[in-house]
N, CA and C atoms of all chains as a GROMACS GRO file, in nm:
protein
  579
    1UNK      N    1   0.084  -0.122   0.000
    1UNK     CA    2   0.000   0.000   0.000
    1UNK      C    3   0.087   0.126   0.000
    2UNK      N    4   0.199   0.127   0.121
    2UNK     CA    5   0.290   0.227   0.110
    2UNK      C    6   0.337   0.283  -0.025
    3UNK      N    7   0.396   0.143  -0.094
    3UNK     CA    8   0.435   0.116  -0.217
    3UNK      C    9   0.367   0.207  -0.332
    4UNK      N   10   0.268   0.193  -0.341
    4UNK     CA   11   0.117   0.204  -0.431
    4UNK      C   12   0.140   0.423  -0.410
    5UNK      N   13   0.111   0.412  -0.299
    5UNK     CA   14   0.139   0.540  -0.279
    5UNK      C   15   0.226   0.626  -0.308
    6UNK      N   16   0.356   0.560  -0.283
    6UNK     CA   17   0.446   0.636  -0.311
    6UNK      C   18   0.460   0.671  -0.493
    7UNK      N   19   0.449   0.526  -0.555
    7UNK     CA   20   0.428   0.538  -0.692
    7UNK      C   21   0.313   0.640  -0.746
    8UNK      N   22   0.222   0.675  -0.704
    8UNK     CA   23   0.089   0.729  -0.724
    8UNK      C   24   0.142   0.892  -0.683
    9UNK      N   25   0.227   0.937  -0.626
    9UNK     CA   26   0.318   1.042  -0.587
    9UNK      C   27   0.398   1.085  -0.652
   10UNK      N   28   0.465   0.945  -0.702
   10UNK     CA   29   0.574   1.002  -0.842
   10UNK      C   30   0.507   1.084  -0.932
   11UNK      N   31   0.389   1.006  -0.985
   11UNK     CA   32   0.338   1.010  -1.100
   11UNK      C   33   0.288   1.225  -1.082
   12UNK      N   34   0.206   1.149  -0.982
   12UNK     CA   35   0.155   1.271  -0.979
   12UNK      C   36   0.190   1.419  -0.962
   13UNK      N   37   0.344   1.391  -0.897
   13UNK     CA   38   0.429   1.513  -0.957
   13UNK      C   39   0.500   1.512  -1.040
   14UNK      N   40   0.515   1.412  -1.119
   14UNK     CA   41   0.606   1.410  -1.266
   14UNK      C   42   0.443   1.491  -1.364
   15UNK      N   43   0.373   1.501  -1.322
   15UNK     CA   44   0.240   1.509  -1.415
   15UNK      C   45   0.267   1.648  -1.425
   16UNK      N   46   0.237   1.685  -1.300
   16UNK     CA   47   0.223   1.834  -1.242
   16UNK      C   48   0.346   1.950  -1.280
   17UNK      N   49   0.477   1.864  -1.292
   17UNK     CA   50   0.597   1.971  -1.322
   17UNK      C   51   0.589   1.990  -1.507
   18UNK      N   52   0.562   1.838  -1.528
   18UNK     CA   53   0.527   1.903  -1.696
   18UNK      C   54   0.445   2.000  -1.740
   19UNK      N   55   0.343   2.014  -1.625
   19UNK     CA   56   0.226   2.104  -1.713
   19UNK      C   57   0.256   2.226  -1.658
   20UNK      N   58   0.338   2.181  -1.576
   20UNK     CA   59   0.378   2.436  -1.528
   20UNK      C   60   0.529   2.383  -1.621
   21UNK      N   61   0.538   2.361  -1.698
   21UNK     CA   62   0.669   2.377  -1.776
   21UNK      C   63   0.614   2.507  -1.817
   22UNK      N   64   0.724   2.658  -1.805
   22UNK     CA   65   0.670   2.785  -1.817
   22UNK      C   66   0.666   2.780  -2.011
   23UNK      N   67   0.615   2.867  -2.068
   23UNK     CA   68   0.539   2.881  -2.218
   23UNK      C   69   0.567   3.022  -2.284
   24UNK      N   70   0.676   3.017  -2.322
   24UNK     CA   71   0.718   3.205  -2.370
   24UNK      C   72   0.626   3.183  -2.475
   25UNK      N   73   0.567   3.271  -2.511
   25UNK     CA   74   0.482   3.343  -2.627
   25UNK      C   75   0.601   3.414  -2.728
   26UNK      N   76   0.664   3.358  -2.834
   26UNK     CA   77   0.719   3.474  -2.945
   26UNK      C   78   0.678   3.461  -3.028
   27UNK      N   79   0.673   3.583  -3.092
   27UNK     CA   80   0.616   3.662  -3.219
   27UNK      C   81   0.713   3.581  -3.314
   28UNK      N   82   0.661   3.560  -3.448
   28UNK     CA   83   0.742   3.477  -3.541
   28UNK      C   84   0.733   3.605  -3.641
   29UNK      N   85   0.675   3.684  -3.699
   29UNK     CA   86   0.664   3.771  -3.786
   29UNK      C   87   0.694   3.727  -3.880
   30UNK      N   88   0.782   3.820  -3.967
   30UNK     CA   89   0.839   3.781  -4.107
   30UNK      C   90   0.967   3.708  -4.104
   31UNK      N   91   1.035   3.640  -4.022
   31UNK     CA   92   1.159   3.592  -4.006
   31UNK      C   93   1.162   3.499  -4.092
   32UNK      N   94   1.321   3.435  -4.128
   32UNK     CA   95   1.327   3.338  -4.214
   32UNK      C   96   1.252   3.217  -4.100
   33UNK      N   97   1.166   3.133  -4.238
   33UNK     CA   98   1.102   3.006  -4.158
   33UNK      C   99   1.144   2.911  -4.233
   34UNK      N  100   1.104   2.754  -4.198
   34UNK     CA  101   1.186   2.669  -4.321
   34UNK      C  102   1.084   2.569  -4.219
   35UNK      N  103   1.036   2.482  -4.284
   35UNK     CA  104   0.874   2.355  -4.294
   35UNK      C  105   0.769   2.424  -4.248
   36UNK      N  106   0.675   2.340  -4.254
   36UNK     CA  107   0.571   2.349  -4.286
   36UNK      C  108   0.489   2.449  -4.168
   37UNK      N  109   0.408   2.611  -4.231
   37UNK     CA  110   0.350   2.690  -4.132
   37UNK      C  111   0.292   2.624  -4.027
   38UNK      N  112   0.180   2.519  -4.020
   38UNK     CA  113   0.123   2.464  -4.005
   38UNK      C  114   0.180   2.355  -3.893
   39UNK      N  115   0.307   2.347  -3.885
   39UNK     CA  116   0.356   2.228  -3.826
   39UNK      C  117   0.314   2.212  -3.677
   40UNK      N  118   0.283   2.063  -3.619
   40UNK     CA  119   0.282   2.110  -3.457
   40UNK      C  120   0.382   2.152  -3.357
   41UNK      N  121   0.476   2.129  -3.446
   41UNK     CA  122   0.619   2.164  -3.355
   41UNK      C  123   0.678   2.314  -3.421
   42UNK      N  124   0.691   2.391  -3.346
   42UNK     CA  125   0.772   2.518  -3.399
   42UNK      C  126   0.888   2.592  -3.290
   43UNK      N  127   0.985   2.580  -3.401
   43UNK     CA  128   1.128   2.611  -3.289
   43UNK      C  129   1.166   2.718  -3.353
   44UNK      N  130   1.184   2.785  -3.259
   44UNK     CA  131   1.252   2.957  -3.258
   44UNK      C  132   1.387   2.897  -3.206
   45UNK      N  133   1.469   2.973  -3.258
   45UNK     CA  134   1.623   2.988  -3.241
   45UNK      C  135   1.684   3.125  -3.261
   46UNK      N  136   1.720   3.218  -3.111
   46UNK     CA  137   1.801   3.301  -3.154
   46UNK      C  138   1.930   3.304  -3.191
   47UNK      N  139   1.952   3.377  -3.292
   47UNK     CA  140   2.132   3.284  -3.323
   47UNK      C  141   2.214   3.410  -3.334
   48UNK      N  142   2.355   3.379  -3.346
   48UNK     CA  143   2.454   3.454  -3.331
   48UNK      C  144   2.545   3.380  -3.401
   49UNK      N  145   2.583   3.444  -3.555
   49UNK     CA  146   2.654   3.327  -3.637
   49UNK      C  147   2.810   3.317  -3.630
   50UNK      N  148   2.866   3.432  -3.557
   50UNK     CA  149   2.983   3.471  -3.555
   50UNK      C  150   3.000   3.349  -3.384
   51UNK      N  151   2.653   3.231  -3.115
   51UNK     CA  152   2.643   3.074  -3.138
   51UNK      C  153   2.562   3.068  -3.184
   52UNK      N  154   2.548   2.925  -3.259
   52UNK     CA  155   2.430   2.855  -3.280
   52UNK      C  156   2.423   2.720  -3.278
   53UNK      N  157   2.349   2.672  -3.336
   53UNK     CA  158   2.312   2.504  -3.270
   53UNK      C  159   2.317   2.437  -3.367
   54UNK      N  160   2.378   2.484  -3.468
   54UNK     CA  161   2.398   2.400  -3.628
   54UNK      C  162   2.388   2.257  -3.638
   55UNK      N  163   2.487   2.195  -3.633
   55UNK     CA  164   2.431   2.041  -3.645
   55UNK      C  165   2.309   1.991  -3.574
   56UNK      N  166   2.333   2.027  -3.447
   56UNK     CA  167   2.187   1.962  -3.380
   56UNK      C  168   2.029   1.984  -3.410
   57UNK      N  169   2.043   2.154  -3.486
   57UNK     CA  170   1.939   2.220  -3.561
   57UNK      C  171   1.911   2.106  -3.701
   58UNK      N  172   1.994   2.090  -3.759
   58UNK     CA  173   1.986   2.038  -3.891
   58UNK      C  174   1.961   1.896  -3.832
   59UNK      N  175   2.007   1.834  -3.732
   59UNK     CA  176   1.911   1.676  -3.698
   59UNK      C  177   1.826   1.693  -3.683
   60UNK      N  178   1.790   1.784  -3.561
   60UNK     CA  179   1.647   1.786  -3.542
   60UNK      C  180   1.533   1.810  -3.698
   61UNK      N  181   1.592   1.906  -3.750
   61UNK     CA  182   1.480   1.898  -3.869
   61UNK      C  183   1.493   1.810  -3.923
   62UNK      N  184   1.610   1.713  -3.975
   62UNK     CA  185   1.595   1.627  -4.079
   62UNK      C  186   1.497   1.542  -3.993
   63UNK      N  187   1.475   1.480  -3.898
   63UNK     CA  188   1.446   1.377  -3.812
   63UNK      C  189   1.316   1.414  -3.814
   64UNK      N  190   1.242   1.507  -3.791
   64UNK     CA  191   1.120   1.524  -3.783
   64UNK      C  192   1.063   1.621  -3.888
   65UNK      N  193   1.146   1.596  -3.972
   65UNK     CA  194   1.058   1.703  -4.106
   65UNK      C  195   0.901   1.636  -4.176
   66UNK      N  196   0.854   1.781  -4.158
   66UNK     CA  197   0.670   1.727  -4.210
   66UNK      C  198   0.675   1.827  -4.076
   67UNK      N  199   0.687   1.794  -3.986
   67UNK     CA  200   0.667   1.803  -3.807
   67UNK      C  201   0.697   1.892  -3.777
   68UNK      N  202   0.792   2.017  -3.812
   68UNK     CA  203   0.827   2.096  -3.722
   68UNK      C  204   0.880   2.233  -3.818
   69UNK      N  205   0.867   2.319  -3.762
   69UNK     CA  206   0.860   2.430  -3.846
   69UNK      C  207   0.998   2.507  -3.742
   70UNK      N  208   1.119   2.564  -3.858
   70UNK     CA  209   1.209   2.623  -3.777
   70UNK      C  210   1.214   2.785  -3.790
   71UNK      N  211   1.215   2.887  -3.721
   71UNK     CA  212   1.234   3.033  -3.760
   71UNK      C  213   1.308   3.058  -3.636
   72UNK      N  214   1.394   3.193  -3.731
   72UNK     CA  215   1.542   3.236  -3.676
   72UNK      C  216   1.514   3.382  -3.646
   73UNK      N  217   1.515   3.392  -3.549
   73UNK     CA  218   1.558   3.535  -3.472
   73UNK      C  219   1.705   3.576  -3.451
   74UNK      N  220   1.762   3.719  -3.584
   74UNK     CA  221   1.869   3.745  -3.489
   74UNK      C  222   1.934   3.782  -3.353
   75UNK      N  223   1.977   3.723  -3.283
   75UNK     CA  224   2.098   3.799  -3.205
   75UNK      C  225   2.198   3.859  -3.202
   76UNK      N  226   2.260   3.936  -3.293
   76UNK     CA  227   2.405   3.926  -3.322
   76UNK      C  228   2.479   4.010  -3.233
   77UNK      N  229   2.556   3.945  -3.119
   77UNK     CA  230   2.633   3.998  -3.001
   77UNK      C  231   2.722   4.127  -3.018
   78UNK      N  232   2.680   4.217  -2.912
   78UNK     CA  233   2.704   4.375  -2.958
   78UNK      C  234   2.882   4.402  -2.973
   79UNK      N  235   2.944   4.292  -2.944
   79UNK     CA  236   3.124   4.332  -2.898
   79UNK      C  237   3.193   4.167  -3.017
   80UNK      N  238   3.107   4.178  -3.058
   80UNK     CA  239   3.213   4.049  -3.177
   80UNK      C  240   3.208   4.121  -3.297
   81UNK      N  241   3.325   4.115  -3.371
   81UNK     CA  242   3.368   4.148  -3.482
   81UNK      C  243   3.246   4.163  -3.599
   82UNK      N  244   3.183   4.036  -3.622
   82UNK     CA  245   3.141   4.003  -3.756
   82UNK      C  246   3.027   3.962  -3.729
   83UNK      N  247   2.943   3.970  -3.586
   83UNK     CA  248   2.798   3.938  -3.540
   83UNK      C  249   2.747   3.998  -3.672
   84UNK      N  250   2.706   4.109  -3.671
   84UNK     CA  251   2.609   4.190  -3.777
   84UNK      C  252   2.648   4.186  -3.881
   85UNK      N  253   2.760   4.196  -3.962
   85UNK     CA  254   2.758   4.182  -4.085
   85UNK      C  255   2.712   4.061  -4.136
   86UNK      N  256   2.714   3.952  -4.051
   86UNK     CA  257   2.645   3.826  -4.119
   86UNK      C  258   2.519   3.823  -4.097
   87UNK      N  259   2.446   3.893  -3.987
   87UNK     CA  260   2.268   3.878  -3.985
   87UNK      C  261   2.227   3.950  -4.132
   88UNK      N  262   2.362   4.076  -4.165
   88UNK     CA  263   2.302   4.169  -4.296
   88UNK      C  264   2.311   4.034  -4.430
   89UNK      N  265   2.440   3.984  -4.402
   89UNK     CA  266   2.462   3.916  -4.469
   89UNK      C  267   2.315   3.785  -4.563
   90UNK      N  268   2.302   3.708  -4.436
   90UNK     CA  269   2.221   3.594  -4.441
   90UNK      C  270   2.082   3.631  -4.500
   91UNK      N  271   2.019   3.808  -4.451
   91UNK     CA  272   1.905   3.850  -4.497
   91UNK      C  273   1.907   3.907  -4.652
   92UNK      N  274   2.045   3.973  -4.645
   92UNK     CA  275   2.072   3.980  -4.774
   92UNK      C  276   2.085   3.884  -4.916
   93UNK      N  277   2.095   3.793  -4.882
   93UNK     CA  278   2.069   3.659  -4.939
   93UNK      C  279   1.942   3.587  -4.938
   94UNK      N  280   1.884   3.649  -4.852
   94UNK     CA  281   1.721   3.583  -4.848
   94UNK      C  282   1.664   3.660  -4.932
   95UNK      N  283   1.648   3.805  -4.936
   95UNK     CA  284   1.625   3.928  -5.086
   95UNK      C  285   1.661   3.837  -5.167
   96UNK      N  286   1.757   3.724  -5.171
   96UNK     CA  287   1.793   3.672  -5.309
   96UNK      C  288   1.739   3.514  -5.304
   97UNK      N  289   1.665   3.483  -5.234
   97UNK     CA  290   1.605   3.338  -5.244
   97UNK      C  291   1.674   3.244  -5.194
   98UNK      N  292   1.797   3.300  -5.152
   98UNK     CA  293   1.908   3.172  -5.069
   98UNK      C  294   1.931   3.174  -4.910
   99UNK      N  295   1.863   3.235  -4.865
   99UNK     CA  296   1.830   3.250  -4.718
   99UNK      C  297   1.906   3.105  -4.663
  100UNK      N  298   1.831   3.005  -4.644
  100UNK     CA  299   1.872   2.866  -4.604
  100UNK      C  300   2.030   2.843  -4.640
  101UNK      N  301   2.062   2.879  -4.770
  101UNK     CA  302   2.210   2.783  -4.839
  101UNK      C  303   2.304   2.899  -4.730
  102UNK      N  304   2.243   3.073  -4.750
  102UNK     CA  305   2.364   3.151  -4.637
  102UNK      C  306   2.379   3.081  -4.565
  103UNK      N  307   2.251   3.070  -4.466
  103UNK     CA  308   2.268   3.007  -4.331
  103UNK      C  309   2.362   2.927  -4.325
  104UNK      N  310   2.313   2.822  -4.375
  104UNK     CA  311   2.421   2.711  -4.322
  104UNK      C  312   2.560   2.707  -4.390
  105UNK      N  313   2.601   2.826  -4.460
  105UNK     CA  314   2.750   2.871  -4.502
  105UNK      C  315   2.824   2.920  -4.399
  106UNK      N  316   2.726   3.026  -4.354
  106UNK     CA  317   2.773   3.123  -4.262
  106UNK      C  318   2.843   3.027  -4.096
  107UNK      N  319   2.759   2.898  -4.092
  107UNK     CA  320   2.729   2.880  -3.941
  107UNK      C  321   2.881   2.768  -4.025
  108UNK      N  322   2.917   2.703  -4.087
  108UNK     CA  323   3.000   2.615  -4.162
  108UNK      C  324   3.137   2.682  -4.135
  109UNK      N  325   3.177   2.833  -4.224
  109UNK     CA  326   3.254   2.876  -4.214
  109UNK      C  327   3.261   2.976  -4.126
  110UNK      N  328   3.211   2.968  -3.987
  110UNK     CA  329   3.238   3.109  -3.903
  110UNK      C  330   3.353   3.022  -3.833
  111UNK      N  331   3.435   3.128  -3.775
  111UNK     CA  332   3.404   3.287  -3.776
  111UNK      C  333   3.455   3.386  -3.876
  112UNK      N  334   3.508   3.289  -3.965
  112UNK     CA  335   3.566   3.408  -4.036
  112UNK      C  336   3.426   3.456  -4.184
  113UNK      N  337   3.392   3.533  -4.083
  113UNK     CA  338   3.315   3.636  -4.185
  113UNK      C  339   3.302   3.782  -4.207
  114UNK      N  340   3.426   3.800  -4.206
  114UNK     CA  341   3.457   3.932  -4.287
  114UNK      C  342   3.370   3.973  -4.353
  115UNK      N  343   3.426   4.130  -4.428
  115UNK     CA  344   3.315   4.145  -4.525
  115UNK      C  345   3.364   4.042  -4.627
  116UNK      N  346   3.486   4.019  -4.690
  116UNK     CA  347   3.577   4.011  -4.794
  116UNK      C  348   3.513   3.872  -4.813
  117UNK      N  349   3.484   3.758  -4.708
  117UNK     CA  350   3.502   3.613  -4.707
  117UNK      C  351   3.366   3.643  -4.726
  118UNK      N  352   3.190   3.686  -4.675
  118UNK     CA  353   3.100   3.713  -4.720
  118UNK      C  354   3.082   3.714  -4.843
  119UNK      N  355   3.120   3.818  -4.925
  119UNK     CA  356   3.098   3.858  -5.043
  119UNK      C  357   3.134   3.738  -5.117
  120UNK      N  358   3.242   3.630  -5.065
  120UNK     CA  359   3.308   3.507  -5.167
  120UNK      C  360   3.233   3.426  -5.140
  121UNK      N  361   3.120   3.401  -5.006
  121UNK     CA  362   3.057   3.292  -4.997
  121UNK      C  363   2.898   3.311  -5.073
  122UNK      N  364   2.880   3.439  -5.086
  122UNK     CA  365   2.785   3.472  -5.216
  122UNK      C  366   2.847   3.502  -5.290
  123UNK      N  367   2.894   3.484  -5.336
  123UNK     CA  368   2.937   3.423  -5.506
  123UNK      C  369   3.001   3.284  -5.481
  124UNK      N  370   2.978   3.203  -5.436
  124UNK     CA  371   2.950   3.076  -5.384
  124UNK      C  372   2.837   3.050  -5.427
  125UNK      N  373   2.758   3.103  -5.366
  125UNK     CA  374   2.590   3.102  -5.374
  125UNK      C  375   2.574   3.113  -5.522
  126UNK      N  376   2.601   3.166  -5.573
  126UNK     CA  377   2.572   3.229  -5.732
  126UNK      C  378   2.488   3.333  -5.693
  127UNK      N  379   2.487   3.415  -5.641
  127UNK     CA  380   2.407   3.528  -5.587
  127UNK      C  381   2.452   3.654  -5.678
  128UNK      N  382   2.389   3.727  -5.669
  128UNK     CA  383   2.451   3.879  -5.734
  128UNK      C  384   2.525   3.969  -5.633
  129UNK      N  385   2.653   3.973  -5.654
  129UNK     CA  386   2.762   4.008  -5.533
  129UNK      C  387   2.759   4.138  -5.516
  130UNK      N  388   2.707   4.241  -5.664
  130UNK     CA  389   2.701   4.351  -5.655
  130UNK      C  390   2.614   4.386  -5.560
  131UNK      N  391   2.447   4.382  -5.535
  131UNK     CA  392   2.347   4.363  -5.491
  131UNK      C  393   2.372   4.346  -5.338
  132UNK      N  394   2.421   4.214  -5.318
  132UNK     CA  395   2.460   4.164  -5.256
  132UNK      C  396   2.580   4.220  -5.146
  133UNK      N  397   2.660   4.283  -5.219
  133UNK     CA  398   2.752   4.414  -5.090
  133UNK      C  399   2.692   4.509  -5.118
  134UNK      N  400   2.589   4.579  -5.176
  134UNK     CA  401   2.503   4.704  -5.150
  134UNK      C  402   2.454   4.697  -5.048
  135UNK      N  403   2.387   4.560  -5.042
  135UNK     CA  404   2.304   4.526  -4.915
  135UNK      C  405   2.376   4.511  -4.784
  136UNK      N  406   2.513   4.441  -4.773
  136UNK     CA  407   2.559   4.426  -4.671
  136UNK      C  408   2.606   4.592  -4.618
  137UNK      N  409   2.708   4.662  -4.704
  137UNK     CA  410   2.716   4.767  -4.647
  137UNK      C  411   2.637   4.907  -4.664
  138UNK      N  412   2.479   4.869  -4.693
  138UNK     CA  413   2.405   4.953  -4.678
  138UNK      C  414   2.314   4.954  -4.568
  139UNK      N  415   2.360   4.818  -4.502
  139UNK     CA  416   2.342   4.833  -4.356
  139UNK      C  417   2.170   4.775  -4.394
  140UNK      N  418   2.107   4.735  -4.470
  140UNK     CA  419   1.985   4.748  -4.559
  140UNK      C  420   1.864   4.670  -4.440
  141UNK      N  421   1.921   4.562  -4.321
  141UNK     CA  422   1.824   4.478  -4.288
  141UNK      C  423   1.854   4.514  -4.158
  142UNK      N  424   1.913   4.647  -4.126
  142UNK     CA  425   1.960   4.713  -3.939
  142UNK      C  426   1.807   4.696  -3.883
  143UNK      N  427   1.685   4.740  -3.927
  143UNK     CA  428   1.578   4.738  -3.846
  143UNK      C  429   1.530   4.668  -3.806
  144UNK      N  430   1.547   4.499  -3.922
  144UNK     CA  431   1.463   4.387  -3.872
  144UNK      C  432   1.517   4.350  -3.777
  145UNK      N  433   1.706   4.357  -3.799
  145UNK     CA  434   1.751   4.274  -3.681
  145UNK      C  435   1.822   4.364  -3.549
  146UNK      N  436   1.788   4.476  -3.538
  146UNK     CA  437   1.686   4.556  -3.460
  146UNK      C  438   1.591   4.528  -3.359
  147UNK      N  439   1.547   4.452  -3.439
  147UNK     CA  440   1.402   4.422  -3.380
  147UNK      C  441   1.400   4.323  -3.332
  148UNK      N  442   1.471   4.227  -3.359
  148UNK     CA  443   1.468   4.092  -3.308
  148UNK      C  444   1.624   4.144  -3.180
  149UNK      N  445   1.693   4.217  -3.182
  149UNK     CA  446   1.772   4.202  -3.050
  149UNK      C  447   1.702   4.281  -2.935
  150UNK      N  448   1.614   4.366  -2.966
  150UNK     CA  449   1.493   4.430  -2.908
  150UNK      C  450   1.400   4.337  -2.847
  151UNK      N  451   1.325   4.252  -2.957
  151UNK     CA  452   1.258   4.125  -2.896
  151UNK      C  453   1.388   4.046  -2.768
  152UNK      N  454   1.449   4.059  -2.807
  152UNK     CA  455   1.556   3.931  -2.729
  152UNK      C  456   1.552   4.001  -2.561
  153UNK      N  457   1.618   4.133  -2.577
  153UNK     CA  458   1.626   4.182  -2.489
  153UNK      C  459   1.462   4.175  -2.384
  154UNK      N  460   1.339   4.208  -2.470
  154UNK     CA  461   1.267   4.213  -2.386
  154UNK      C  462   1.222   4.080  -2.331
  155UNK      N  463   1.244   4.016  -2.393
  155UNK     CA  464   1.223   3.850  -2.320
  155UNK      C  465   1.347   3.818  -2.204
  156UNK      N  466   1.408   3.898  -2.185
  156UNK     CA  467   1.515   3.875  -2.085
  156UNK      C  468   1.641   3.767  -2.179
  157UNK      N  469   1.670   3.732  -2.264
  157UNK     CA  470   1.736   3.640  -2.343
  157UNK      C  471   1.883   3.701  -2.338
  158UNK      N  472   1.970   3.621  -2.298
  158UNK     CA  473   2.123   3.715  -2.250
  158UNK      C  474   2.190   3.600  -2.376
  159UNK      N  475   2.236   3.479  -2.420
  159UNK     CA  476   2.280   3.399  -2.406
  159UNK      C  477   2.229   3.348  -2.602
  160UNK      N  478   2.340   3.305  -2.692
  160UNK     CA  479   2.292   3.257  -2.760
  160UNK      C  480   2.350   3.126  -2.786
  161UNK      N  481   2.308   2.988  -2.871
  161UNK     CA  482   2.136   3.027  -2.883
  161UNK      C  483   2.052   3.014  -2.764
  162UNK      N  484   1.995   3.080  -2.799
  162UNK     CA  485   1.820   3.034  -2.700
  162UNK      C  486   1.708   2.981  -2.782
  163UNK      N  487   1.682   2.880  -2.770
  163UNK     CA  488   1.549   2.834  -2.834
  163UNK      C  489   1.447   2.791  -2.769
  164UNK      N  490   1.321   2.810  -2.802
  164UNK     CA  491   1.225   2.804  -2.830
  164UNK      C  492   1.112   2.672  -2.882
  165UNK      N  493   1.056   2.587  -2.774
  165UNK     CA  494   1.027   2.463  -2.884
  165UNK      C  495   0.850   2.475  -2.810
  166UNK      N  496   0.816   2.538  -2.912
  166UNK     CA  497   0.661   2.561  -2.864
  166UNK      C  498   0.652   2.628  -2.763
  167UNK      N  499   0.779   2.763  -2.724
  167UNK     CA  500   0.758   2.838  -2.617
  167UNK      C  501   0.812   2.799  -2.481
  168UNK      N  502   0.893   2.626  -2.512
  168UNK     CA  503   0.984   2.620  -2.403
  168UNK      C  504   1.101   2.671  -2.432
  169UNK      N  505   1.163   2.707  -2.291
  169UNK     CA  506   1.288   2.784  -2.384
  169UNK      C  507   1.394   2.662  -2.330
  170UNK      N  508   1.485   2.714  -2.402
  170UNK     CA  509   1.627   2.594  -2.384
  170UNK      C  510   1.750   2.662  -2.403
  171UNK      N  511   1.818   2.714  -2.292
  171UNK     CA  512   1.925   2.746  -2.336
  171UNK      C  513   2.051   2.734  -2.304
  172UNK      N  514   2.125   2.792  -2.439
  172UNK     CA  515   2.260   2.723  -2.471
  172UNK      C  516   2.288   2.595  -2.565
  173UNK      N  517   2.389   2.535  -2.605
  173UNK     CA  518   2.401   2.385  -2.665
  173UNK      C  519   2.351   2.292  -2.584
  174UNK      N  520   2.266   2.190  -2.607
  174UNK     CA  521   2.210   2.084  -2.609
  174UNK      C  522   2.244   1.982  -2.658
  175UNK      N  523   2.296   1.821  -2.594
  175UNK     CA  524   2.271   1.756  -2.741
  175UNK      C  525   2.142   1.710  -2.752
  176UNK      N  526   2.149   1.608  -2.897
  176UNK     CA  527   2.067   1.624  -2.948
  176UNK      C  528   1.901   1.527  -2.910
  177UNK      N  529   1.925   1.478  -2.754
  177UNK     CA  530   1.848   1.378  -2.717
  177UNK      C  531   1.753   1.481  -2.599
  178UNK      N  532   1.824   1.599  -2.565
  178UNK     CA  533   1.776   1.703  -2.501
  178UNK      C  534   1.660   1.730  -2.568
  179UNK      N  535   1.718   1.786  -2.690
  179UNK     CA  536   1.557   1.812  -2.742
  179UNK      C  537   1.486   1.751  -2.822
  180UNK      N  538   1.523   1.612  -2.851
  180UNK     CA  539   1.422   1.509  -2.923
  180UNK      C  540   1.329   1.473  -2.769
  181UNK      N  541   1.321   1.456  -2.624
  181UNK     CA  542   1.231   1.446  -2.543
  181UNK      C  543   1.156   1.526  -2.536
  182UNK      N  544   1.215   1.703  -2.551
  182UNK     CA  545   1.078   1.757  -2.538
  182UNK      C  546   0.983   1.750  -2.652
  183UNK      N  547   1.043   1.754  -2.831
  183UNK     CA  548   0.964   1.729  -2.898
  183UNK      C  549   0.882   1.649  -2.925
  184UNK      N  550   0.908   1.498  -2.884
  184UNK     CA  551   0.825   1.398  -2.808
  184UNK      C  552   0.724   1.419  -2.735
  185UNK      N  553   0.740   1.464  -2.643
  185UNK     CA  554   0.673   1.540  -2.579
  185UNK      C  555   0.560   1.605  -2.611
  186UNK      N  556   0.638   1.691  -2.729
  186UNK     CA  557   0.476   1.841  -2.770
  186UNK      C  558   0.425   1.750  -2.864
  187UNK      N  559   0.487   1.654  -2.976
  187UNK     CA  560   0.388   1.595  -3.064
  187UNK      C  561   0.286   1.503  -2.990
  188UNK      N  562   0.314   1.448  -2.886
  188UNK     CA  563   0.241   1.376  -2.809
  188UNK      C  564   0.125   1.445  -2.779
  189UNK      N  565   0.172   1.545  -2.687
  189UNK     CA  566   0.043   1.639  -2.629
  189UNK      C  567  -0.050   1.686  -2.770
  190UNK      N  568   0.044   1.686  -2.831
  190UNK     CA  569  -0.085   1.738  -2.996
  190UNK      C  570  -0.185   1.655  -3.045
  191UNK      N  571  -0.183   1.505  -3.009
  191UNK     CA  572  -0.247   1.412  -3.046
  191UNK      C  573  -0.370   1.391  -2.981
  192UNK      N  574  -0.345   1.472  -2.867
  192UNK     CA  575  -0.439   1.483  -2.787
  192UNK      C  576  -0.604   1.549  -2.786
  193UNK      N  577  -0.545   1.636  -2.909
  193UNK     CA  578  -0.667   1.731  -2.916
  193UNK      C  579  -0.734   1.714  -3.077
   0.00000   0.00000   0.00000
């Protein structure tokens, strides 16, 4: 039972830290983009080529 | 910096899936930061946006003006055009705007990325951010 619990504890803060993973909002504007607008995944990269 | 190889896995690996856009940073005390953001945009005016990129990130740091101008005409680009643009300073506002954006997001550090608004920063390898993308395609399936 202890057992049960403690597992049921993991879970439930492994649940909880994913969903406050914090969520910046950036503006994509006109920047160079490359696949698909539409995609579910979208990665911003600020870069510095030097 | 940037995240070149690990950028280019990640897209090859999940292309269809993931959409990449570049915000400059170009660090206010390095030599050749800005002439290559003029650079890379200046080349996008010319349809080669992508091939700069990954010239620029290949052969840095040496990007002079002199080595620029040779890696468009590399490109087959129009070189004339092409150093009008660089030393007409032609793309100062966009990327302007994006060290403006940077700054107001608190962003000190490049790269910083962005994967659906998580941020991640610094180099990563490349298993760092195949979990979180895991991750967001997962949660997408959801809805």
């Amino acid at each position: 039972m202890k057992k049960t619990m403690l597992v049921m504890a993991f879970f439930l803060l492994a649940v909880s830290a994913s969903a406050e993973e914090k969520r910046y909002p950036v503006p994509l504007g006109d920047s160079p983009t490359l696949g698909p607008l539409d995609a579910p995944v979208t990665v911003v990269e600020f870069i510095d080529f030097q | 910096m940037a995240a070149g190889p690990t950028i280019k896995k990640i897209m090859d690996t999940y292309k269809g899936k993931i959409r990449l856009v570049i915000k400059n940073y170009p660090y206010q005390y390095r030599d050749y930061s800005h002439i290559a953001a003029e650079a890379s945009l200046a080349a996008r005016d010319q349809g080669k946006y992508w091939e700069m990129h990954d010239l620029l990130l290949k052969r840095s740091p040496k990007l002079d003006r002199e080595s620029l101008i040779g890696y468009a005409k590399e490109l087959g680009l129009d070189t004339n055009k092409f150093a009008a643009s660089i030393d007409g300073k032609k793309h100062a506002q966009e990327i302007e705007r994006d060290k403006k954006l940077a700054t107001d997001m608190d962003i000190y550090n490049t790269p910083t990325i962005f994967i659906n608004g998580r941020k991640v920063v610094g180099e990563r390898p490349f298993e760092y951010f195949k979990k979180i993308i895991d991750e967001e395609l997962k949660n997408e399936k959801k809805f």
